[in-house]
C-alpha positions as CSV (number, residue, x, y, z in Angstrom):
1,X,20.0,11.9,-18.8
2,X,17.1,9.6,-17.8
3,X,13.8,10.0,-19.4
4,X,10.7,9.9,-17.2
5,X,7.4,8.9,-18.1
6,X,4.1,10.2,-15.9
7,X,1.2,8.7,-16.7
8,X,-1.0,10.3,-14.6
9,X,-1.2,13.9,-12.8
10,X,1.8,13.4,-10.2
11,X,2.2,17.0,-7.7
12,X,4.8,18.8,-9.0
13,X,6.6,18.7,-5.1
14,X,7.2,15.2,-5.9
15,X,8.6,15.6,-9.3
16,X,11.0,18.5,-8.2
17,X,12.4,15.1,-6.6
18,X,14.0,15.0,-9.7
19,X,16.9,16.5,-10.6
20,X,16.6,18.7,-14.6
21,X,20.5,17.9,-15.1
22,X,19.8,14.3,-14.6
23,X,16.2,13.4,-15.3
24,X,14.1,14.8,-18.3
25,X,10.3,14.3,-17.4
26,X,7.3,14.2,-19.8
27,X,3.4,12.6,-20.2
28,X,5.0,11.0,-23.5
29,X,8.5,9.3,-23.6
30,X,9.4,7.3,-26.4
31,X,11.7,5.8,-24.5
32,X,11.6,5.6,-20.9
33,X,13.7,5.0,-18.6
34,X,11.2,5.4,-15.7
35,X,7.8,5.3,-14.7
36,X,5.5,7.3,-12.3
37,X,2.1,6.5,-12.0
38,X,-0.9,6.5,-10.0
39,X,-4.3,4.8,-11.7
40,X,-3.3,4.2,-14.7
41,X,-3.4,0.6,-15.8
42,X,-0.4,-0.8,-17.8
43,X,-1.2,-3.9,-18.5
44,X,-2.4,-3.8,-21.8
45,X,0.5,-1.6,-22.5
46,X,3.8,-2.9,-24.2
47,X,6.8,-1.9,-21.8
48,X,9.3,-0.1,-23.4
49,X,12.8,-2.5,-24.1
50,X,14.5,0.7,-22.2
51,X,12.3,0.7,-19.2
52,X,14.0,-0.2,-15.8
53,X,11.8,0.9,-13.1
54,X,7.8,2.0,-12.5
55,X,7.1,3.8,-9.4
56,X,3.7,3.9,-7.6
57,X,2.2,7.0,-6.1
58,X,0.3,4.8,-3.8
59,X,0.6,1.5,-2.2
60,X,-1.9,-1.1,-4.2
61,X,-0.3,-2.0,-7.5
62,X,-2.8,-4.0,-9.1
63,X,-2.3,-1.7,-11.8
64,X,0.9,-3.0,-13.2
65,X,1.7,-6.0,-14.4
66,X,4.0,-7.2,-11.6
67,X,5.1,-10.7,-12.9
68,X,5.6,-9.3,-16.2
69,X,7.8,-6.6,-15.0
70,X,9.9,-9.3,-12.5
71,X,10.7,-11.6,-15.7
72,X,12.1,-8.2,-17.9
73,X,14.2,-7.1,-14.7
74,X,11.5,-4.2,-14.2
75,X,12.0,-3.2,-10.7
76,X,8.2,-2.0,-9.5
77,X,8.0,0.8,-6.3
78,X,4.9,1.3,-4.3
79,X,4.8,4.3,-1.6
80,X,3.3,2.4,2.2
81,X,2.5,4.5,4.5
82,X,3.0,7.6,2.4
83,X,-1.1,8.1,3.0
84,X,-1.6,5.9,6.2
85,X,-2.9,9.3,7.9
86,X,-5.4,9.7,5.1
87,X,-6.8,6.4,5.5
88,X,-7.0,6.5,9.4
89,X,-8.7,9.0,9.4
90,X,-11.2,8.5,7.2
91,X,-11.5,4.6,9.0
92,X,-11.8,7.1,12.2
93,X,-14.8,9.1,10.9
94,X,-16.4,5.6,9.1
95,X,-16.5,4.4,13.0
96,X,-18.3,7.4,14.0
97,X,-20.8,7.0,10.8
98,X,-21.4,3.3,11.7
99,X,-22.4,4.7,15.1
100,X,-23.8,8.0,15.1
101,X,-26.6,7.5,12.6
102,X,-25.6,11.0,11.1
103,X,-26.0,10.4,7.5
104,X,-29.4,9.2,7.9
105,X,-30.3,12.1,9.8
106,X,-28.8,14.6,7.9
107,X,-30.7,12.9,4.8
108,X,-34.3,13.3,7.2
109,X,-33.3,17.0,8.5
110,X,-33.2,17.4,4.4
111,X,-36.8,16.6,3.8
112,X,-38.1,19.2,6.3
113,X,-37.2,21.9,3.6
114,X,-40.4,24.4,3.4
115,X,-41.4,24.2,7.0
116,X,-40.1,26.8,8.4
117,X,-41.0,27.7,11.8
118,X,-41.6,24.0,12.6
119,X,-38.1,22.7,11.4
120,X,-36.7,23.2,15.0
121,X,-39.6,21.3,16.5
122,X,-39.4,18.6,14.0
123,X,-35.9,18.1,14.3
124,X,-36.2,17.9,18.4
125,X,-38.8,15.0,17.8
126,X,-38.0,13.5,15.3
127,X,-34.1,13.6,16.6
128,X,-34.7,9.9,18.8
129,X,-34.7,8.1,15.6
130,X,-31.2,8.6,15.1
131,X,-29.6,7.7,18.5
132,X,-26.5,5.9,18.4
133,X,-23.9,4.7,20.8
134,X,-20.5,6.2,21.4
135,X,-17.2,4.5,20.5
136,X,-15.7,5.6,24.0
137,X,-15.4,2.6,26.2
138,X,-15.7,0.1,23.5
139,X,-13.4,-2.4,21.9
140,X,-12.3,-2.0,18.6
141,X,-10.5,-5.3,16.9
142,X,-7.8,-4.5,14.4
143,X,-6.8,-7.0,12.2
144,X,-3.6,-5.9,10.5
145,X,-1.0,-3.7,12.0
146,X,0.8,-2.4,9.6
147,X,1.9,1.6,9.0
148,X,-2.2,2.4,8.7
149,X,-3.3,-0.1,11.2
150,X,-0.8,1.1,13.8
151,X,-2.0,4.6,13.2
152,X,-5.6,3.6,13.8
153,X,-5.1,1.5,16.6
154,X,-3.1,4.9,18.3
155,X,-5.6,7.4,18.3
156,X,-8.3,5.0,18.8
157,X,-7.2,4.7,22.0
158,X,-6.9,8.5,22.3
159,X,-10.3,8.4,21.8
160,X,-10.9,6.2,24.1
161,X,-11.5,3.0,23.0
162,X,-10.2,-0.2,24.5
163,X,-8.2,-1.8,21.3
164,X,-6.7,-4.9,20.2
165,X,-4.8,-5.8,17.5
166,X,-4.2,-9.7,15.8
167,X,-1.3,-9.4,12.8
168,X,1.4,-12.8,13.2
169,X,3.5,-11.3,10.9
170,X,3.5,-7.6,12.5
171,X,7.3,-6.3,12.1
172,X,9.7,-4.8,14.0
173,X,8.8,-1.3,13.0
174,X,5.1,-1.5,13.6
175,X,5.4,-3.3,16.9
176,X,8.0,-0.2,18.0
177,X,5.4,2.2,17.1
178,X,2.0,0.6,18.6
179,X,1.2,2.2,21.6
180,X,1.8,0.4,24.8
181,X,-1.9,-0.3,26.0
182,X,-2.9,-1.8,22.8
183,X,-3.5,-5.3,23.5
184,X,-2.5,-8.6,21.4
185,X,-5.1,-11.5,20.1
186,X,-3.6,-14.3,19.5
187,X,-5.9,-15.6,17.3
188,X,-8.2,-13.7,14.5
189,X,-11.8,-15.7,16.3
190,X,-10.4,-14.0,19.3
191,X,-10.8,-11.3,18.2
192,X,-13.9,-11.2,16.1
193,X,-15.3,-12.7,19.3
194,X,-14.4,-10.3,21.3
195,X,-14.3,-7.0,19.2
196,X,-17.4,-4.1,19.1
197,X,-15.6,-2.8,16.0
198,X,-13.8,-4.5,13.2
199,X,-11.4,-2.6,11.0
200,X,-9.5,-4.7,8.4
201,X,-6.0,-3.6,7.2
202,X,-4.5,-6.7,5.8
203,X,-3.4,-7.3,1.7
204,X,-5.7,-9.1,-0.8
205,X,-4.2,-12.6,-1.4
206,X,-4.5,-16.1,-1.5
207,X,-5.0,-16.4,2.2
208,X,-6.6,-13.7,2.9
209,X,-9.8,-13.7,0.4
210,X,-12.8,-13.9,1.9
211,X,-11.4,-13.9,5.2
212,X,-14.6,-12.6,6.8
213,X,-17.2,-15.6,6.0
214,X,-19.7,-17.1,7.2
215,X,-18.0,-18.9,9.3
216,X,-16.2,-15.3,11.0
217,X,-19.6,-14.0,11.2
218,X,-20.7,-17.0,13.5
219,X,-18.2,-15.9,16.4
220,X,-18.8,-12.1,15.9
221,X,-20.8,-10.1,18.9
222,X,-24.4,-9.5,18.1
223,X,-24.7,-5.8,16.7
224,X,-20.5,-5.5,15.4
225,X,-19.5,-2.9,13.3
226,X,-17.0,-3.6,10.5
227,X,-15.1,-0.9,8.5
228,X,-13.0,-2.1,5.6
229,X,-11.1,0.3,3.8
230,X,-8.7,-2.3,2.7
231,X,-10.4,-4.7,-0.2
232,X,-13.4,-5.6,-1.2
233,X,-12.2,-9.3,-1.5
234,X,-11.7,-9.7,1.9
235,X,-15.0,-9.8,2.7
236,X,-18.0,-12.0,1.1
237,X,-20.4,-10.2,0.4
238,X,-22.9,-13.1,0.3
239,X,-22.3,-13.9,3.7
240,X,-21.9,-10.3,4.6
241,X,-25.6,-10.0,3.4
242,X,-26.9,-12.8,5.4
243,X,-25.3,-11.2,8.5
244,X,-26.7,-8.1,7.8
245,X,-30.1,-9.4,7.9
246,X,-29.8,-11.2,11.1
247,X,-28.9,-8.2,12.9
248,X,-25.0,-10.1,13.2
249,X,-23.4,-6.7,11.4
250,X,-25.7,-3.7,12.5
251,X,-23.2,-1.3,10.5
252,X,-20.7,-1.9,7.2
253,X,-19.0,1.0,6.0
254,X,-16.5,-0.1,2.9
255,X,-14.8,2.0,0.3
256,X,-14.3,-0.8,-1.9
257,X,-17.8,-0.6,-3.0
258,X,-19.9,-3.7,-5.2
259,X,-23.6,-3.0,-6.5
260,X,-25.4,-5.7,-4.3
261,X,-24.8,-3.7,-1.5
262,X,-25.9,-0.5,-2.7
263,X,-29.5,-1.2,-1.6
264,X,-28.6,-2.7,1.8
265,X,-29.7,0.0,4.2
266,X,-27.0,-0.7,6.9
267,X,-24.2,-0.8,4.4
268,X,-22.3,2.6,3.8
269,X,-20.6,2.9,0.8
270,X,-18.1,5.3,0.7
271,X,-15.8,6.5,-2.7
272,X,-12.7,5.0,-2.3
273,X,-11.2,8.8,-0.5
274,X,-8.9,7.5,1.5
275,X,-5.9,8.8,-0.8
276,X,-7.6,11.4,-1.7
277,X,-6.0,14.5,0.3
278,X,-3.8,17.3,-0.8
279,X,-1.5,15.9,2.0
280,X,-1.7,12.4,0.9
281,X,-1.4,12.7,-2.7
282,X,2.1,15.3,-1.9
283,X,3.5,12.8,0.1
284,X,3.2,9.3,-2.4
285,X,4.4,12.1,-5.3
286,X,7.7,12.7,-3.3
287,X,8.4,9.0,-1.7
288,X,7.6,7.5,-5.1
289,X,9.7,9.8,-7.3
290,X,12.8,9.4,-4.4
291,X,13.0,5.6,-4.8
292,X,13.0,5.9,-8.3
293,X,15.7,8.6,-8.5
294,X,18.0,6.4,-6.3
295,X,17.2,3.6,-8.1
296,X,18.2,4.9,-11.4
297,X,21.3,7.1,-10.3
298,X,22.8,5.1,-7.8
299,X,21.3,1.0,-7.9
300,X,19.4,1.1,-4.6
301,X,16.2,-0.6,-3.8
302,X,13.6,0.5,-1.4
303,X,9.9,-0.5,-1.0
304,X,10.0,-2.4,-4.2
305,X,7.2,-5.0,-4.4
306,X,9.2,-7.6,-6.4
307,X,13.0,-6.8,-5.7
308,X,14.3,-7.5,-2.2
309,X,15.3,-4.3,-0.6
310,X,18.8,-3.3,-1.2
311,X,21.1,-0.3,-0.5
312,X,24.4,0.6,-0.1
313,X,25.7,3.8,0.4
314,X,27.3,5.6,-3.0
315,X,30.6,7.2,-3.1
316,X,31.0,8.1,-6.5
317,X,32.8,5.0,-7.5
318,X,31.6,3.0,-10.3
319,X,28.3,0.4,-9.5
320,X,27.4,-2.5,-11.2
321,X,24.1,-3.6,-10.3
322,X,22.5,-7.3,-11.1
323,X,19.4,-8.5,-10.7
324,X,19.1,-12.6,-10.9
325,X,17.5,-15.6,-10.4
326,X,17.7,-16.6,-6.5
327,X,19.4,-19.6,-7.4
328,X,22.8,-21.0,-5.8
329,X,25.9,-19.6,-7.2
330,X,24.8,-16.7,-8.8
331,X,27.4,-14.6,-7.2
332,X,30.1,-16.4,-7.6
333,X,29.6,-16.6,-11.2
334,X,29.2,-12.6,-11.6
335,X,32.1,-11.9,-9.4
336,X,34.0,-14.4,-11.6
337,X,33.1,-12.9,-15.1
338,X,34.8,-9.4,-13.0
339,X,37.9,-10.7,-11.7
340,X,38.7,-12.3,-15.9
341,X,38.6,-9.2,-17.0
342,X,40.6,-7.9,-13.7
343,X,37.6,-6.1,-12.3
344,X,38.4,-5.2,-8.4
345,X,35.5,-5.2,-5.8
346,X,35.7,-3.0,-3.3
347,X,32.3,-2.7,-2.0
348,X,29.0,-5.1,-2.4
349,X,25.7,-6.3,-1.1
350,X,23.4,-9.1,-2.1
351,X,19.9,-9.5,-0.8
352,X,17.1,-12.1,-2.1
353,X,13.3,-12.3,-1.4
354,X,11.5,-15.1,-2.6
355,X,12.7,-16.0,-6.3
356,X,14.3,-13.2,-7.0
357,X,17.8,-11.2,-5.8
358,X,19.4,-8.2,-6.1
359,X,23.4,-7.1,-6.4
360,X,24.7,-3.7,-5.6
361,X,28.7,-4.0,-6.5
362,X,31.3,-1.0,-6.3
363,X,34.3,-2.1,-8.9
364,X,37.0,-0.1,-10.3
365,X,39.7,-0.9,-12.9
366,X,38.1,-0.3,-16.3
367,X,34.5,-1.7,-15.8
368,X,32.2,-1.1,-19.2
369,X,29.2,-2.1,-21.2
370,X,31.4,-5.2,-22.7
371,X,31.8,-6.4,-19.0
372,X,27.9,-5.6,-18.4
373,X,26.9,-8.0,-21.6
374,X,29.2,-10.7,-20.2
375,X,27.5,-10.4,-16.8
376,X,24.0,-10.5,-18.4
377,X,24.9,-13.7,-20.7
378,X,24.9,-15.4,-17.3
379,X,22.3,-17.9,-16.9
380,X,19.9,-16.7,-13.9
381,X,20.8,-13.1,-14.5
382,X,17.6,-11.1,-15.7
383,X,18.9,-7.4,-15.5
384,X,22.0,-5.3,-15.1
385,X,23.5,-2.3,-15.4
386,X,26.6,-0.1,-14.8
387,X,26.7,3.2,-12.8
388,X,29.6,5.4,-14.2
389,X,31.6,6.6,-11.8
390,X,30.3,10.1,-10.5
């Protein structure tokens, strides 16, 4: 039976992912086997000795102490994509905000309370104050094309718009669902230079902080419109201010909101609602709680953001799985520790990503916990565990 810790309120559709006769769920476990989590912050927590994997209802894990949980053999989850439709369409409606002028008017139409008859007079003139130009016809730059970006990209130019995308590390899966008239910068001035929009949908790292600078601002058109719904961080807000004021920006609309731009008239800040649907939420509750589940009954790894991806089909036989160092020689020392005590293979995979790998191995012929503490006494070798045979 493995115990499962929630830390925050996860939709019950995703924890009926979860077998009773195999999982036993509750907000307090002594001793966890698993986590599921959404905002809660665990890094002032002490992980349990028994924990082996935390699970993300959501895609940003800034949340959990990743390096931490790499160096204990913590395999950490994270659910992409699971609300891409969320976020595109709230990036959709941000474009029409940045362009429409509707908030501001609907703020105006406010103040005409206790007119009466002349609200519909006012409104008529005092509607020109509000015009704004329509996204059909115009470029929109994506920078990013990942599940969300894609999906942007897609009905933007169902709308209409004439769209291109800049991403040099875009994979296979993305590119085969981009539609076919969405054209390809080959550089990220390109297209800032080029773009009417902007919509960011790129990671917060080392090389991507403060990616919009001064300097990016410089090539922009006069009068762009940016919408980032990614990070904060990837934008300084400094610079940001200084285009602003020259009329550079004429519209930011963020979700990732800081105080100095709270009084910045053509900055909309928006609560960070891109997750935040019934459909959304439903669908990170079931992917997360699925990747845990096969992680914990049968040793495979899927959208883990500090394991390598790793899955082999189970068959009921008994699985030894080992997570090392990616160092040379590592297998060969675990497959030698098995065939000492006359362990026989008869099914394996071994991925690596970055400095860290991953060992899915089918074995019969008497395979136990003694064999398990010889593997782990291996130098390299961080966590493993046996599957008994189902």
């Amino acid at each position: 039976m493995f115990k499962i810790q929630t830390l925050n309120k996860i939709a019950a559709i995703g924890l009926d992912e979860l077998p009773r006769d195999a999982f036993e769920i509750a907000a307090e476990q002594a001793n966890p086997d698993g986590i599921i989590l959404r905002s809660a912050d665990l890094h002032a927590v002490e992980l349990p000795a028994s924990l082996k994997g935390i699970a993300r209802a959501g895609a940003g894990v800034n949340n959990i102490p990743v390096d931490k949980c790499s160096k204990r053999g913590i395999v950490v989850f994270n659910t992409p994509g699971a609300n891409a439709n969320g976020v595109k369409e709230l990036v959709i409606a941000s474009m029409l905000l940045a362009s429409r002028r509707i908030l501001p008017g609907v703020e105006w139409v406010r103040t005409l309370k206790g007119k009466g008859k002349e609200v519909g007079p006012l409104i008529e003139k005092g509607k020109k104050d509000f015009v704004g130009p329509e996204i059909k016809g115009k470029r929109l730059g994506v920078v990013g094309l990942g599940a969300i970006g894609v999906m942007v990209a897609n009905d933007a130019m169902a709308l209409g718009m004439d769209v291109v995308g800049y991403d040099p590390y875009i994979s296979v899966e993305a590119a085969w669902g981009l539609a076919r008239g969405v054209k390809r910068a080959t550089s990220l001035d390109q297209l800032l230079s080029q773009s009417d929009y902007i919509t960011l949908h790129v990671p917060l790292l080392d090389a991507t902080k403060g990616m919009l600078n001064r300097d990016k601002f410089a090539v922009m058109k006069k009068g762009v419109r940016i919408v980032n719904l990614a990070r904060g961080g990837l934008v300084k807000i400094a610079d940001l201010k200084e285009a602003l004021a020259a009329g550079t920006v004429s519209c930011y609309v963020t979700d990732f909101v800081e105080d100095d731009l709270l009084d910045e008239k053509n900055v909309i800040p928006v609560p960070h609602l891109g997750a935040s649907t019934p459909e959304a939420e439903d669908n990170c509750a079931v992917m997360a709680a699925r990747q845990l589940r096969d992680f914990l009954m049968f040793g495979n790894v899927k959208n883990s953001v500090n394991f390598p991806s790793c899955e082999l089909p189970y068959t009921g036989r008994a699985r030894l799985v080992v997570g090392n160092a990616n160092v040379p020689n590592m297998v060969g020392q675990i497959t030698t520790v098995l065939a000492a005590d006359k362990i026989n293979i008869l099914d394996m995979i071994n991925q690596s990503a970055g400095e860290l790998a991953y060992n899915i191995i089918d074995v019969e012929g008497g395979a136990g916990e003694a064999i398990v503490e010889k593997v782990r006494k291996i130098e390299g070798v961080i966590m493993a565990r046996l599957i008994p045979k189902g």
